[in-house]
VOPAGU-2260 file (C-alpha; in pm, 1 decimal, decimal comma):
REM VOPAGU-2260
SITE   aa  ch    i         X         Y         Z
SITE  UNK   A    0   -1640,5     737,0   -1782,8
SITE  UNK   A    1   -1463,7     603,6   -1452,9
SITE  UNK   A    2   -1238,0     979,6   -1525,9
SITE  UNK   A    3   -1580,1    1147,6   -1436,3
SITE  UNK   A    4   -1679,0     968,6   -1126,8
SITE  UNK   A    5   -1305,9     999,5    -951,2
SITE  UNK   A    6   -1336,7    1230,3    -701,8
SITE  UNK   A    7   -1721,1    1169,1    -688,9
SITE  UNK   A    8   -1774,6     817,5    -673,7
SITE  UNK   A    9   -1641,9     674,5    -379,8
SITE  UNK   A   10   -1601,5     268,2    -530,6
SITE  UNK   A   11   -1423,5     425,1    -831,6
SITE  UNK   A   12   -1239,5     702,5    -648,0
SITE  UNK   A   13   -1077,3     393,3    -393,2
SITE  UNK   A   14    -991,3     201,7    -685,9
SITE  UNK   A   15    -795,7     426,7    -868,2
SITE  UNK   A   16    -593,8     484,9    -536,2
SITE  UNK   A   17    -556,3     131,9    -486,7
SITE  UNK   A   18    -484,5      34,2    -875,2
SITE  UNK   A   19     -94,5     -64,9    -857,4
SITE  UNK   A   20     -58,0    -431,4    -821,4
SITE  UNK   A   21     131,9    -385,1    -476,2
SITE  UNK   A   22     -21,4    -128,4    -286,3
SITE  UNK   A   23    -163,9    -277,7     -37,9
SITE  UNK   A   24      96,8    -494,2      67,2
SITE  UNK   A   25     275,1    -221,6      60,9
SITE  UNK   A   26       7,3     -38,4     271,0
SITE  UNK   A   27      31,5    -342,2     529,8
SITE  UNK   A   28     420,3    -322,7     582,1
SITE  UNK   A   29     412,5      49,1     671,6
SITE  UNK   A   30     105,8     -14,3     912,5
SITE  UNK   A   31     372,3    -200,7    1098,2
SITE  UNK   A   32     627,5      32,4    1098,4
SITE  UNK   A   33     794,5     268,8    1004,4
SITE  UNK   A   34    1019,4     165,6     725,9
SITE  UNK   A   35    1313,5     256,0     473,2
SITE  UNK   A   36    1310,7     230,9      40,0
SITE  UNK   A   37    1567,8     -94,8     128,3
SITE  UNK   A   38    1335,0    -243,6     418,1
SITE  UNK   A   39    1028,5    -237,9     211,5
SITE  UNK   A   40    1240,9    -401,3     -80,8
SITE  UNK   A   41    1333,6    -710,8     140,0
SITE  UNK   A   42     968,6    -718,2     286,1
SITE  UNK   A   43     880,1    -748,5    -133,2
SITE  UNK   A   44    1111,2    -935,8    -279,2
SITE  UNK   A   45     913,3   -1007,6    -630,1
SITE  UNK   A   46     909,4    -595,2    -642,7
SITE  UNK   A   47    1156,8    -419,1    -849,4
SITE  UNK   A   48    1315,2    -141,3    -732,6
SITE  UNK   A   49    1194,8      63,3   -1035,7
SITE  UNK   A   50     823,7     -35,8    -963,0
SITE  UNK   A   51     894,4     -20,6    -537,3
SITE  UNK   A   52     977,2     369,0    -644,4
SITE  UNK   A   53     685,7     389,6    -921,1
SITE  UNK   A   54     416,9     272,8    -606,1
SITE  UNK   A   55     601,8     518,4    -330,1
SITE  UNK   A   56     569,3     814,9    -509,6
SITE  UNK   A   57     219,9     799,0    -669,8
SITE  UNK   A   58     128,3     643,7    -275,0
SITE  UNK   A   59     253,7    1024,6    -189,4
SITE  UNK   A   60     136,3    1192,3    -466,6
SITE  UNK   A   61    -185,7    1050,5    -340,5
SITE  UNK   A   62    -168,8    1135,1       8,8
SITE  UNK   A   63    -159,4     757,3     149,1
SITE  UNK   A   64     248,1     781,5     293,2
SITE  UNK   A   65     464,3    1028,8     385,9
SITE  UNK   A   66     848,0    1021,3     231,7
SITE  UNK   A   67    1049,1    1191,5     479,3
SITE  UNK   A   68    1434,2    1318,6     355,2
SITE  UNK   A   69    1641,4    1334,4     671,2
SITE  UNK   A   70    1963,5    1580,8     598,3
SITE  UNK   A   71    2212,1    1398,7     631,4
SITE  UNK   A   72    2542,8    1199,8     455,4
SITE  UNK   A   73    2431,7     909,0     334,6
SITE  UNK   A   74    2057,2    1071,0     255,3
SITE  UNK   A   75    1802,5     900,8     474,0
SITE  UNK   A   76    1488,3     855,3     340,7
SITE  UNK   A   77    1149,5     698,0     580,6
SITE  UNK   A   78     818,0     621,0     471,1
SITE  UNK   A   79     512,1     603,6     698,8
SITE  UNK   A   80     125,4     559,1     656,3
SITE  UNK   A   81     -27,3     951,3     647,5
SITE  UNK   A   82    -276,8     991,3     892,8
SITE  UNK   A   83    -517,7     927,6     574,4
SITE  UNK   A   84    -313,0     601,4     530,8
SITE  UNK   A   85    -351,1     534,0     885,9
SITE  UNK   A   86    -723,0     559,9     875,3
SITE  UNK   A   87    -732,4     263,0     590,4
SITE  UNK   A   88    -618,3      -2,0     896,5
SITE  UNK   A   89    -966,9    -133,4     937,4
SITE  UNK   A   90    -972,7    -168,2     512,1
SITE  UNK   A   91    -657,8    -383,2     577,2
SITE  UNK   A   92    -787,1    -623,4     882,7
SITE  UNK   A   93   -1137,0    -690,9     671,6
SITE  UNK   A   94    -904,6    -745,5     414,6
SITE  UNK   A   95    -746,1    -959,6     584,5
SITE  UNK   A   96   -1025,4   -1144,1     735,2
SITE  UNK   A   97   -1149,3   -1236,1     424,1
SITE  UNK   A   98    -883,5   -1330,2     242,5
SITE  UNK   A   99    -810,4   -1566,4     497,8
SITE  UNK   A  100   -1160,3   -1707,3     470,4
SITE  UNK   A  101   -1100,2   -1753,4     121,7
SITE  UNK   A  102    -820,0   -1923,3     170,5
SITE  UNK   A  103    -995,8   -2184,5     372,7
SITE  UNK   A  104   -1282,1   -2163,8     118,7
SITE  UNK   A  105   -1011,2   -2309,1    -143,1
SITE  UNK   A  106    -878,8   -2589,1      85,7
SITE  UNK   A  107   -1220,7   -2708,9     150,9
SITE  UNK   A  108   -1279,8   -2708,8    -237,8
SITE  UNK   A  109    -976,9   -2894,0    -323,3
SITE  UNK   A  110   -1046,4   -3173,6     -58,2
């Protein structure tokens, strides 16, 4: 059923963007900056490199980054936020907000 609604559901069409386990913190790095495949890798060390390049190129394939090839000896590759990717920022600092809530939520719990 979800199938059906992506594209025409906006809660299901934003979760099946969002569905790999790192793509939002991935998301948040490149709303920093700019960044190379070996940049992001050190930002995310738990991520292999098989997954990092599984997440970048369905983030592409999706519209979210750009992956720009620069011609050159070594090859030079850059990945940015889109300008769709750009426009989740405010998704990112509520994110952010509330996480952090949260996370004083669960001190105040384990007192």
């Amino acid at each position: 059923m979800e199938k059906d609604l992506y594209g025409i559901c906006p809660y299901v069409t934003a979760q099946k963007l969002l569905t790999g386990k790192w793509t939002l913190l991935i998301m948040y790095h490149l709303s920093l900056k700019t960044m190379r495949f070996n940049e992001l890798q050190r930002a995310l060390p738990s991520l292999t490199q098989a997954t990092l390049t599984k997440q970048l190129r369905m983030m592409s394939d999706n519209g979210l980054i750009i992956r720009t090839v620069y011609d050159q000896i070594p090859p030079k590759v850059e990945y940015s936020l889109s300008e769709l990717g750009e426009r989740f920022q405010p998704v990112l600092n509520a994110i952010q907000e509330w996480g952090t809530e949260y996370i004083d939520f669960l001190k105040g719990k384990s007192s």
